[in-house]
N, C-alpha and C positions, 0 to 999 in steps of 0.2 A: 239605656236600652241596648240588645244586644240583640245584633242582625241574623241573619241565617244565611244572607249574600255573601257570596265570596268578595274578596275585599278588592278592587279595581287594581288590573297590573301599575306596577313601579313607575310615579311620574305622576299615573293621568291622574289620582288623588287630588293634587294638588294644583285642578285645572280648573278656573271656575265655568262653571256650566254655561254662564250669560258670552265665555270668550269663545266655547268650542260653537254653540253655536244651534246645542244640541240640550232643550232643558230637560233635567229629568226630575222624576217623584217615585217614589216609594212608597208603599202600605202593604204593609207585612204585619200578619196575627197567627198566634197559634192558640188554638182552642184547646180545653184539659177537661174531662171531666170530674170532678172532686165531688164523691156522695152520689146525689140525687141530680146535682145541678153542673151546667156548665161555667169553665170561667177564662177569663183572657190570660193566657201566660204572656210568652216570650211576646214583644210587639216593636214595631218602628214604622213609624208615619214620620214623612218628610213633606216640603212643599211640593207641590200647593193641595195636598191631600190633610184633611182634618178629621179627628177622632174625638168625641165628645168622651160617652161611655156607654159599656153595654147596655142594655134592658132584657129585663125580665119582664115581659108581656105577657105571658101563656101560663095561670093558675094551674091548669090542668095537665100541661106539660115543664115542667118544673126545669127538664134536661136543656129545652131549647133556649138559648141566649141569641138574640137580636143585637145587630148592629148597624149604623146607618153611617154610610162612607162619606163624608162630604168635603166638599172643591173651593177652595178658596180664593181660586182664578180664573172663572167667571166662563170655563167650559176648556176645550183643548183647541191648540195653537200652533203652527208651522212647525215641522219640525221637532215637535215634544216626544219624549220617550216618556214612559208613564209605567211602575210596574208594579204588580200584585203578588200576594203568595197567602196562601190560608191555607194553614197546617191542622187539621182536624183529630185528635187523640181518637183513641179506640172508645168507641160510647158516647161520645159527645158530641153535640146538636149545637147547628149556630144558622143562622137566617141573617145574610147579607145582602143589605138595598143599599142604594140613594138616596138623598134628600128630595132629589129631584130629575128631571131631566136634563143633560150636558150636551150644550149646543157646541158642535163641530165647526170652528170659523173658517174662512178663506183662508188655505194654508198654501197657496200659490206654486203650489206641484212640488210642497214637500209635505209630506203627509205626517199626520201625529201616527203615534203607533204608542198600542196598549198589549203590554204581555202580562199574563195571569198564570200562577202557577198553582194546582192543587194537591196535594196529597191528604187523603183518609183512609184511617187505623182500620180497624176487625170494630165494623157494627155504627159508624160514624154517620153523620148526616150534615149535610151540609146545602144548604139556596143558596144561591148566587144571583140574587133578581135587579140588578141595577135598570134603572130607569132607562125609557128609550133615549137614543145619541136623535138629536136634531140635527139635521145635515144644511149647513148654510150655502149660498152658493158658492163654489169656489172649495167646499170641506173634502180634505181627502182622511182619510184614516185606514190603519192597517191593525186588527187588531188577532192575535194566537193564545190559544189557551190549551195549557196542556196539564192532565189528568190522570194520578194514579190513584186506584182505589183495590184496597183489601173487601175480603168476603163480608159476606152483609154489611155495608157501607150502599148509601143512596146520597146519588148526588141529581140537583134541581139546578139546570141553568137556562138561566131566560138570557133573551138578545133581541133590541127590536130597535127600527130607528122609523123618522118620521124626513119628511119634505121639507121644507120651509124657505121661504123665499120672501125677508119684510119688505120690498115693494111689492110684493105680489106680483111681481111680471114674470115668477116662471122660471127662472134663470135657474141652470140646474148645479149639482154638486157636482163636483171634481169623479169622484172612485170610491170603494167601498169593498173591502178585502178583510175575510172573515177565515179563520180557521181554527177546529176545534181536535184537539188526539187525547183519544181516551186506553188507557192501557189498565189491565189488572197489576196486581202485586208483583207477579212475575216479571212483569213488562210485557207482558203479549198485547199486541196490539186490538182491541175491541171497537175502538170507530174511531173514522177522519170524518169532519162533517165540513166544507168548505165551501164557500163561492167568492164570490169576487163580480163586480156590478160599478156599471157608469151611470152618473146622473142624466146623460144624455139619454141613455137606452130606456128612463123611467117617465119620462115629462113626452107630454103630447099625446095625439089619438094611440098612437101603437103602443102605448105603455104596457108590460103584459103586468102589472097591478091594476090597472086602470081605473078607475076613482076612487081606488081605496086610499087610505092616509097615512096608515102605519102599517109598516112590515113586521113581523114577532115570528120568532123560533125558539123554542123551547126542549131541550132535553132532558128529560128523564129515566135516570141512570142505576145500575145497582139492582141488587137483592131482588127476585120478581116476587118475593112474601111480603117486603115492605114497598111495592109499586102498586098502584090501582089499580083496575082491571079497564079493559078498553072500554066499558059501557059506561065506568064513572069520569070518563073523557068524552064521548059522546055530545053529552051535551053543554060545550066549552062556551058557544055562540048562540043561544036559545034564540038571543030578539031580531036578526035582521042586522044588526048595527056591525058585525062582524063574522067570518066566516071563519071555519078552523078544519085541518084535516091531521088526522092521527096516523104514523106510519111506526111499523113493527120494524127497530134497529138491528141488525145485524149481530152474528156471537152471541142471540140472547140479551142485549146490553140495558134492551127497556124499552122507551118511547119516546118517538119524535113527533112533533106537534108543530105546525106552522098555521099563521094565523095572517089573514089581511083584515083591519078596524077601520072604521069609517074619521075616526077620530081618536084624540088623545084619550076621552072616558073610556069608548069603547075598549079601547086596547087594555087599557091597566083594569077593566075590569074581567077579560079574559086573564089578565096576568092572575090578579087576585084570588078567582076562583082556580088554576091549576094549583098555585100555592097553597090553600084550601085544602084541598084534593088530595094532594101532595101529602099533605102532612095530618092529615088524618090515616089516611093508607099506610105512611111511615108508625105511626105513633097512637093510634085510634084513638084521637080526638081531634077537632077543627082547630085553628089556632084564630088567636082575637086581632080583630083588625090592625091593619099598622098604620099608623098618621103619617102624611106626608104634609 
């Protein structure tokens, strides 16, 4: 397999990860279109990230290739560096989840950190929908994503995480530092979307979520001919069980959508239906469920 990372300066090669102290992973794809359909080129998946194989799910959209990320260490850990990269060709569709959701453990004030890098071609599409992060008490994570995208190219990224405390007494999470830069082809800058957030400032009466259960932000990027219109966003949260509000991105870039769920269904079935949405708008047709 053959990487697209530049190769570590003279020395640290040859330094095992478990010495510095600092473990890292890798998962790196590049998407091609060939014909009608998409296909996996160039790839390198390292520990503790695992790649089965694509799927073809979508009869009706033939272009789209599915893939599902998954973790073979049992969530993220003190200190982990963790990185991504999905290279999107010109034409070609890929829909990237999780298996599941990845619980954040007590990383004792050294935080994991996830860096994602994107680039997509003239007319590309790409989700980015990984499962919400479970924040344990004690979880810190630091996670950057950064975004270049050519003319008609739409890109879908979901972000959401959830509470969790297995005594149930409360005890909150460490921190929680998010940052997204989205640039055109040229490199002009089109959005920073950022926060940064204590578990302390979320638990108890003043919590400004206040009994909701999961937090979700969503972008939707690119093309405004292959983007929904604000009314097919409208109704994201029909039952009660979650609330969602849509906001108009800056530069033209698209649509921001943040959402508080009462619970883990509620939430992924707001993810489910933008995705939905998404890619009918992209592609005018629905895409077929995905199994988790």
């Amino acid at each position: 397999m053959t990487s697209h990372w530049q190769p570590p300066p003279p020395g640290e090669a040859s330094v095992p990860a478990a010495t510095t102290g600092v473990p890292a992973g890798r998962f790196e794809l590049a998407f091609l279109r060939h014909g009608g359909r998409t296909a996996v080129g160039r790839q390198f998946v390292s520990y503790p990230f695992h790649l089965t194989r694509p799927f073809a799910l979508d009869s009706a959209i033939p272009s789209l290739l599915t893939v599902y990320q998954q973790s073979s260490s049992g969530g993220l850990y003190r200190a982990e560096r963790l990185a991504c990269r999905y290279d999107i060709g010109a034409r070609a569709a890929a829909h990237v989840t999780t298996q599941a959701a990845t619980v954040v453990h007590d990383c004792h004030g050294q935080p994991a950190r996830q860096t994602v890098e994107i680039a997509l071609e003239e007319d590309a599409f790409l989700a980015l929908t990984p499962d919400p992060l479970v924040l344990f008490p004690g979880a810190s994570c630091v996670n950057r994503l950064e975004a270049k995208m050519a003319p008609g190219a739409v890109l879908l990224l979901a972000d959401a995480f959830a509470l969790h405390d297995p005594l149930g007494a409360a005890r909150p999470f460490d921190r929680l530092a998010s940052e997204v830069v989205v640039r055109d082809a040229a490199g002009r800058l089109l959005l920073r979307d950022c926060f940064r957030v204590t578990g302390e400032a979320l638990v108890g009466p003043s919590s400004p979520v206040g009994g909701w259960r999961v937090v979700s932000s969503f972008l939707l990027l690119g093309d405004p001919a292959r983007l929904p219109v604000r009314e097919d966003l409208a109704a994201l949260a029909p039952d009660g069980h979650a609330v969602a509000g849509v906001s108009t991105l800056p530069n033209g870039a698209g649509w921001g959508v943040r959402c508080l769920a009462a619970d883990a269904v509620a939430a992924r079935r707001v993810a489910e239906l933008l995705f939905s949405i998404s890619v009918r708008a992209a592609f005018g047709s629905a895409p077929a469920p995905r199994r988790k």
